[in-house]
N, C-alpha and C positions, 0 to 999 in steps of 0.2 A: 728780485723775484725770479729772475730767468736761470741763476743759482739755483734757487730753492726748486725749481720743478724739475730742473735734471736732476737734481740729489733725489727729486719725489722721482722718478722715471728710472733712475738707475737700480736702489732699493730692491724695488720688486722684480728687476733682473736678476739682480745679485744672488738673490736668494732663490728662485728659480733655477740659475746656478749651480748653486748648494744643493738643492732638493735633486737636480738633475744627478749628479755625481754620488748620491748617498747610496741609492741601490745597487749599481757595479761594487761600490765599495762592500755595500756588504755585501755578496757574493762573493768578491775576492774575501774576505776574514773567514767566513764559514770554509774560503776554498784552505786559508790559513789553520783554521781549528783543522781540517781534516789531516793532514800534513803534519801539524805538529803532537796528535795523540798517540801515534805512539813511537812518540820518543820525550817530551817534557809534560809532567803535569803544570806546573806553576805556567810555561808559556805557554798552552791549552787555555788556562785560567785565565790568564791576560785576554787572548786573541776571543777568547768568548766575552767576556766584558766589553772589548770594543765593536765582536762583530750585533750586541745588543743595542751598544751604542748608535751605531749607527744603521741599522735595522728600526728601531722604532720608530722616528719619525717619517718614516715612507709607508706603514701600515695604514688603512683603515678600518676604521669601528668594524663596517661590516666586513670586511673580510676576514679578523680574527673571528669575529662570534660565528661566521659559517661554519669556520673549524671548528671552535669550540664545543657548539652542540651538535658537532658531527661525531661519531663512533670513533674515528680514528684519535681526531683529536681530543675530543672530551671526556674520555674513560680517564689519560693521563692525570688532566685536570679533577675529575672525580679522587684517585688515586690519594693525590695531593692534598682535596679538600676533606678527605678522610683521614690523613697524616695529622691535617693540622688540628684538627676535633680530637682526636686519639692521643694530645698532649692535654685535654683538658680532665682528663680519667687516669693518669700515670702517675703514680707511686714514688716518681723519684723528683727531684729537685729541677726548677725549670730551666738551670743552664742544661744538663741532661736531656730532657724535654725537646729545648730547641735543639741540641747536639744531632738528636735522633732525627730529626724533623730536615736536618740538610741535605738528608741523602734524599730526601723527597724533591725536591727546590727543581731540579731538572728536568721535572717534568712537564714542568710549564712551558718550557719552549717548544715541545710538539707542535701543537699551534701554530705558534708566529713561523716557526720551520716551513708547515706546510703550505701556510699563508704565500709566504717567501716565495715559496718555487712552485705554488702552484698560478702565481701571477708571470713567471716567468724568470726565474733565476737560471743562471749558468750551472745546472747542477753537472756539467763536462768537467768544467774546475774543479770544482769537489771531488771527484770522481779519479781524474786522472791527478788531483794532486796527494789524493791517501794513496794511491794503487806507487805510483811514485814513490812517495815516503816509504813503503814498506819494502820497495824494491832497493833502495838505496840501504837501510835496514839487512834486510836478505845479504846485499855484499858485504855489508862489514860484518855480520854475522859469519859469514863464511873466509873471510877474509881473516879475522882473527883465531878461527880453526885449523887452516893452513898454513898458519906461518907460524912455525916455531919461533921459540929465543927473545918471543913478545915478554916485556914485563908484565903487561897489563894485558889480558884475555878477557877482558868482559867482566860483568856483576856476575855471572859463572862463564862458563867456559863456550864461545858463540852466542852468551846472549848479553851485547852492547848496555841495553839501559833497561832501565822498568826491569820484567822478569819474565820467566820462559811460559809461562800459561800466557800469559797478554799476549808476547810472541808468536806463539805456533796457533792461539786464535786468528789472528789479524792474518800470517800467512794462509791458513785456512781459508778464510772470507777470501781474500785475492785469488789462490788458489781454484778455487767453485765456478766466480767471476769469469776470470781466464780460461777456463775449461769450458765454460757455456757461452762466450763469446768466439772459443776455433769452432765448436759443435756446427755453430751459423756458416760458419764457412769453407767447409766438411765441403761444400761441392763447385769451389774456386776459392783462386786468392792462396794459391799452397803456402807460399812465403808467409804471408798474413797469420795463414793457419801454425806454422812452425813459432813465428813471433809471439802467438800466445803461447803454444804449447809448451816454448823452452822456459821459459821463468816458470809455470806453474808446475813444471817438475823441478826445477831448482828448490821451489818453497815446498813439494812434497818433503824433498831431500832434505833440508834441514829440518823437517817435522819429527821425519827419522830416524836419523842419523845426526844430529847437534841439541834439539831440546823441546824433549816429548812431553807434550803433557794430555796425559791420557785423558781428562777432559775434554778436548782437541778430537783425541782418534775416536771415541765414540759421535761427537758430531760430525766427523769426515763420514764416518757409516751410516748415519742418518741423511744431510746431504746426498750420498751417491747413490741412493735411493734414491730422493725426492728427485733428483736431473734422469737418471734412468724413465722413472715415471714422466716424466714434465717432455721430454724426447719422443719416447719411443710408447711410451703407455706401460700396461703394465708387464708385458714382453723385458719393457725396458729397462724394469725393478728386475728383474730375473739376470738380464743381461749383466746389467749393474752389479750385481749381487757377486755374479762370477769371478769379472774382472778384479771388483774389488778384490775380492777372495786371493786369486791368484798374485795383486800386488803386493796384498799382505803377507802372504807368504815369502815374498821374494825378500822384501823390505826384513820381515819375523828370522828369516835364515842369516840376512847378511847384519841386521846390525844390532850386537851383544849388548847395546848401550837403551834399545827398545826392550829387546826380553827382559832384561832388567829390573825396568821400569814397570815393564804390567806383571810380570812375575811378582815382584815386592806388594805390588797391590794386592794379590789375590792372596797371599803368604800374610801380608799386617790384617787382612779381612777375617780369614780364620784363625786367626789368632788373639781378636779380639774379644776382651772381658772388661766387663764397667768395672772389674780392681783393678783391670792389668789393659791400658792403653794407649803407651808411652811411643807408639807408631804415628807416623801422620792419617793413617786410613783410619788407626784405631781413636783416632783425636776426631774427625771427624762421624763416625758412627754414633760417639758419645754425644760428642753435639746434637746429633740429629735424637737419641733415645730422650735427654732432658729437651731437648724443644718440643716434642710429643706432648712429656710431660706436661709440660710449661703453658699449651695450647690446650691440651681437656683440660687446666682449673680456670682457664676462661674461657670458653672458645667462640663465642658467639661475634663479641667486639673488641676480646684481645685486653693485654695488661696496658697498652698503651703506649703512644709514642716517645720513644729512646728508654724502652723498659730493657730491652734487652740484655745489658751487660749487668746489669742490676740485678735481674732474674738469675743468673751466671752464679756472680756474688753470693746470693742467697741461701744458695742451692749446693757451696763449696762445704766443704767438711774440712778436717786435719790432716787427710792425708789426699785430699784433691792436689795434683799438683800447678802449679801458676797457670799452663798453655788452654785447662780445662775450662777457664776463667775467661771470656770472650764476650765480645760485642758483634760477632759476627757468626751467627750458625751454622755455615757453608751452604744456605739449603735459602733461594731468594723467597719461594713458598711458605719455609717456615719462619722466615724474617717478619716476611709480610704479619702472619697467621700470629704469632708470639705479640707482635704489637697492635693488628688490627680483626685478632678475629676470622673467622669464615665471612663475613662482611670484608673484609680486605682482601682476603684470597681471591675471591670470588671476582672483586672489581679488577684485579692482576690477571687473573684468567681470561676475562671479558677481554682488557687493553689488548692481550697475543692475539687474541680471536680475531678481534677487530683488525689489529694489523696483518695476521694473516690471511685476512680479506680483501685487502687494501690491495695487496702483490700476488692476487689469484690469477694476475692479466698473462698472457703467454709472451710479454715481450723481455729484452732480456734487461731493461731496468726492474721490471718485475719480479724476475728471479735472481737480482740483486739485493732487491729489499729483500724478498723472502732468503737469501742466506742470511742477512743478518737478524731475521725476527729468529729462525729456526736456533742461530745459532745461541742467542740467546736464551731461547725457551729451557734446549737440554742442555747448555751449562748450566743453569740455576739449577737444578735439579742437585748441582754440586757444590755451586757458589752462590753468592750473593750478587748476583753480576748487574743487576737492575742499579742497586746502592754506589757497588763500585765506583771510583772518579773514573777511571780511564772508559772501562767496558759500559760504564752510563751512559756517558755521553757519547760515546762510539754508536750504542743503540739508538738515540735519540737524535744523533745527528743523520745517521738513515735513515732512520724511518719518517722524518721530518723532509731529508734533502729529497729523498728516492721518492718518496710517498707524494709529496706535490709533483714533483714534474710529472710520476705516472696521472695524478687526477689531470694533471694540464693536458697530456697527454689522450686522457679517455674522451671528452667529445667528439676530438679525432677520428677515434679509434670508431667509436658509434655512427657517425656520421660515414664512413665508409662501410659499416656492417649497413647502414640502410641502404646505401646504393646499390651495391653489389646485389644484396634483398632485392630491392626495384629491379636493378637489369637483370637476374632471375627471372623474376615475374614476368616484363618485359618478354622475355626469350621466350618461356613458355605460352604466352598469350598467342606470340606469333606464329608457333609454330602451330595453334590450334587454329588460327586463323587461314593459315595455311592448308593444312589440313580440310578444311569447309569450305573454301576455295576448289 
């Protein structure tokens, strides 16, 4: 007997335990997912299975469904549950169907994300361990530039793994980060202030000068805006505006390997004909002229889920050549729109909106999320960057990690916007009292 009640008394230790140990651990995996995107999809893939692992049994009921039928988290989930309806109306066969249907699947975690760290995750881990990764990235990036007589220079020339648009995004997002984190300390802390400053010109520099992707420099001109205004107001869009101007130009005169680059773009754009479009610019306009198409012969609720490349197929002739043939539009609007309609568009528009609401706050986790909603808004405009594995869950994982800590964050924040309110009032009262004295 006296056996049997320690083994009954230890149990419910045991596991208490267990339950105690589960949420550090997932905080530490999510700090792993962020660290390992970009540089392995397959070990992303792992470390997100486990950081799910062991994330679910620390949730409750009610704290996902707060999310859930909140704005931020429940458009996602919307999103999804419009994927998975839009495989019951598609034209093409159901492995297809579900094929199309995977790039939807990550949407779901918003939710439990925000869940996560709006209960109190370490989103510090997260944070300094992507900024990290990408800094370590940056060296070997650079590293393999400078050193001649290498056999191996990278999947091209400075860019290590993955590819150079993932690349000079992620330095990008860092990049913004670092610059609105010296901004804070523009009036002490000079050391501090140089500690951001030098790496976020290092990652300009290889933006520049090792591997442009002009997706990239049109969201850098968006961004430096958004901080100019977010600083200084709208003074500070003007300011912005200048600087920018003038780095660009310094960056536009010294490195032959940028003019190039946006040269060729504007060169394959005017050059472009639906008989003659054997350019990558000219690859993508075509996409975007048949996904048009593709979107007026249904446009309400879409061909349906994993119609895409099917529609492609269809649409080929004899002298299409294979690259014309695609599953991916470059255009996340018209991914959506092709398989869901303006009912889909619409729910994808909604989701930015929301999340752009979410990071309206002036603190600088706030305008960390808002780099990476922004940045994903005006790449899709070129990419599919919603679908993407890497740039998906890159989205998902901020707006989820940033997005709960900022809500943990806001009764905080409210809670001292009343006092302050009160001891205004306060001040004022007294001095009328005063005053009638």
């Amino acid at each position: 007997m006296t056996a049997m009640s320690h083994r009954s008394l230890e149990e419910p230790a045991l596991k208490g335990n267990v339950c105690a140990r589960l949420p550090p651990l997932a905080d530490g995996l999510a700090a792993a997912v962020a660290v390992s995107l970009p540089w392995s999809t397959s070990a992303s893939g792992i470390l997100i299975f486990l950081w799910l692992v062991a994330l679910l049994p620390t949730l409750d009921v009610a704290a996902v469904r707060r999310e859930v039928f909140s704005a931020a988290g429940g458009l996602p989930v919307l999103l999804w549950v419009l994927g998975a309806i839009g495989m019951l109306w598609a034209d093409v066969s159901w492995s297809e169907r579900i094929a199309g249907m995977s790039s939807f699947h990550k949407l779901l975690v918003v939710p439990l994300l925000l869940a996560q760290f709006r209960r109190g995750g370490n989103v510090k881990w997260v944070l300094f361990g992507f900024l990290g990764s990408a800094g370590v990235l940056l060296a070997v990036s650079w590293f393999l530039v400078l050193t001649p007589g290498l056999t191996w220079r990278g999947k091209e020339l400075g860019v290590p793994v993955k590819n150079y648009i993932l690349q000079s995004e992620v330095f990008a997002i860092c990049t913004f980060g670092l610059i609105a984190r010296a901004l804070e300390l523009m009036r002490g802390a000079w050391q501090r202030l140089l500690l951001m400053l030098a790496p976020a010109v290092l990652f300009v520099a290889d933006i520049g000068y090792v591997a442009t992707s002009r997706t990239t420099l049109v969201v850098m001109a968006v961004l430096l805006l958004l901080l100019g205004v977010r600083q200084f107001g709208w003074k500070g869009a003007l300011a912005a505006a200048v600087v920018g101007g003038v780095l660009a130009g310094v960056v536009w005169t010294s490195s032959p390997y940028l003019r190039e680059r946006v040269t060729r773009a504007f060169a394959e754009a005017e050059s472009y004909d639906p008989s003659h479009f054997h350019t990558s610019v000219g690859l993508r306009l075509e996409y975007w002229r048949k996904s048009l198409e593709f979107v007026a012969a249904a446009p309400v609720i879409g061909h349906g889920t994993g119609t895409v490349a099917k529609l492609f197929q269809r649409a080929a002739t004899a002298d299409t050549i294979p690259d014309a043939i695609t599953g991916n539009p470059h255009s996340q609007m018209l991914n959506v729109a092709l398989q869901l309609g303006i009912v889909g568009a619409l729910v994808l528009v909604a989701m930015w909106i929301a999340h752009l609401a979410l990071f309206r706050g002036g603190t600088l986790l706030a305008w960390l999320g808002l780099v990476v909603v922004v940045d994903n808004i005006v790449s899709s405009f070129f990419n599919s960057h919603l679908f993407d594995f890497t740039q998906g869950w890159l989205y998902v994982f901020s707006v989820g990690v940033i997005g709960g800590a900022v809500l943990r964050q806001a009764p905080r924040h409210t809670e001292r916007s009343r006092q302050a309110a009160a001891s205004r009032r306060g001040t004022v009262e007294d001095a009328r009292a005063g005053d009638l004295a």
